[in-house]
RODORO-380463 format. One line per field, with one value per residue (C-alpha): x, y, z; residue number from 1. Coordinates in steps of 0.05 Angstrom, whole numbers, plus 32768, in hexadecimal, padded with zeros to 4 digits. Each point is the difference from the previous one (the first is absolute). Layout:
<nodes>
c1 = c(X,...)
c2 = c(Y,...)
c3 = c(Z,...)
nr = c(NUM,...)
</nodes>
This chain:
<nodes>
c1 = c(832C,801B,7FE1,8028,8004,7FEA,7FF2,800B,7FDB,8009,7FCC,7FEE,7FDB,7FDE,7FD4,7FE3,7FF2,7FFC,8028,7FDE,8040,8014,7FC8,8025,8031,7FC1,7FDD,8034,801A,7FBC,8003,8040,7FDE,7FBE,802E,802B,7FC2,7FDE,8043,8014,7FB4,800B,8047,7FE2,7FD1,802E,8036,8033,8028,7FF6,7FEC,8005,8008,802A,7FDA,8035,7FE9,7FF7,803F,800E,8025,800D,7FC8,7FCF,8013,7FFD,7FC4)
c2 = c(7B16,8041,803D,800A,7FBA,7FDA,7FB9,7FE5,7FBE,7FE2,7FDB,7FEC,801C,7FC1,8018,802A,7FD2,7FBB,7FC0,7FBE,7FD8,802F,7FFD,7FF9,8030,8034,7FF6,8015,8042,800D,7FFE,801F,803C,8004,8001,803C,8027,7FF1,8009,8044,801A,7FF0,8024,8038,800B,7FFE,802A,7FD5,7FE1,7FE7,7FC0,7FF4,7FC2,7FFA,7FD9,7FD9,7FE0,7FBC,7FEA,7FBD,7FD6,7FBE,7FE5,8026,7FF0,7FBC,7FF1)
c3 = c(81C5,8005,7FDF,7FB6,7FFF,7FBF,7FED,7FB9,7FEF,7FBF,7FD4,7FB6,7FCB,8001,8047,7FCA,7FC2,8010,7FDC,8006,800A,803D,8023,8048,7FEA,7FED,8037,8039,7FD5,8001,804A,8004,7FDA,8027,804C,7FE1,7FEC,8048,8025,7FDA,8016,8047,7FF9,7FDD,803A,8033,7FD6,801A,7FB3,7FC5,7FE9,7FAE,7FCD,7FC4,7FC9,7FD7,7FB5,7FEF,7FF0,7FC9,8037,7FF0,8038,7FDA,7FB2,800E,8032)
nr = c(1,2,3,4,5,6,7,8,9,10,11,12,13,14,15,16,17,18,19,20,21,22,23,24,25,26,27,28,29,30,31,32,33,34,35,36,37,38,39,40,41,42,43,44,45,46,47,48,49,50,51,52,53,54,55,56,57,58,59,60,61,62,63,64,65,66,67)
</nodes>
């Protein structure tokens, strides 16, 4: 990674509240969200980028109306 450099990760706004019929789903934004905090503090240290996460909303998809 080259200084300047950024990378964007995206998870859900369900890493932050759960939902008991996305439990799988939950559990690996979580993740997602807990490796971009760790990664940006190791890039922060080493002031070489960026490392940030969008957080999208729960969206009414068909997978989740009906599950």
């Amino acid at each position: 990674m080259k200084a300047g450099d950024t990378i964007i990760n995206t998870t859900s706004v369900t890493a932050h509240r759960s939902s008991p019929a996305l439990i799988d789903y939950s559990y690996i934004k979580g993740a997602i969200t807990t490796f971009t905090r760790s990664l940006a503090t190791n890039l922060t240290e080493k002031a070489s980028g960026k490392c940030r996460s969008t957080t999208a909303g729960l969206d009414a998809t068909y997978r989740i109306k009906f599950r």
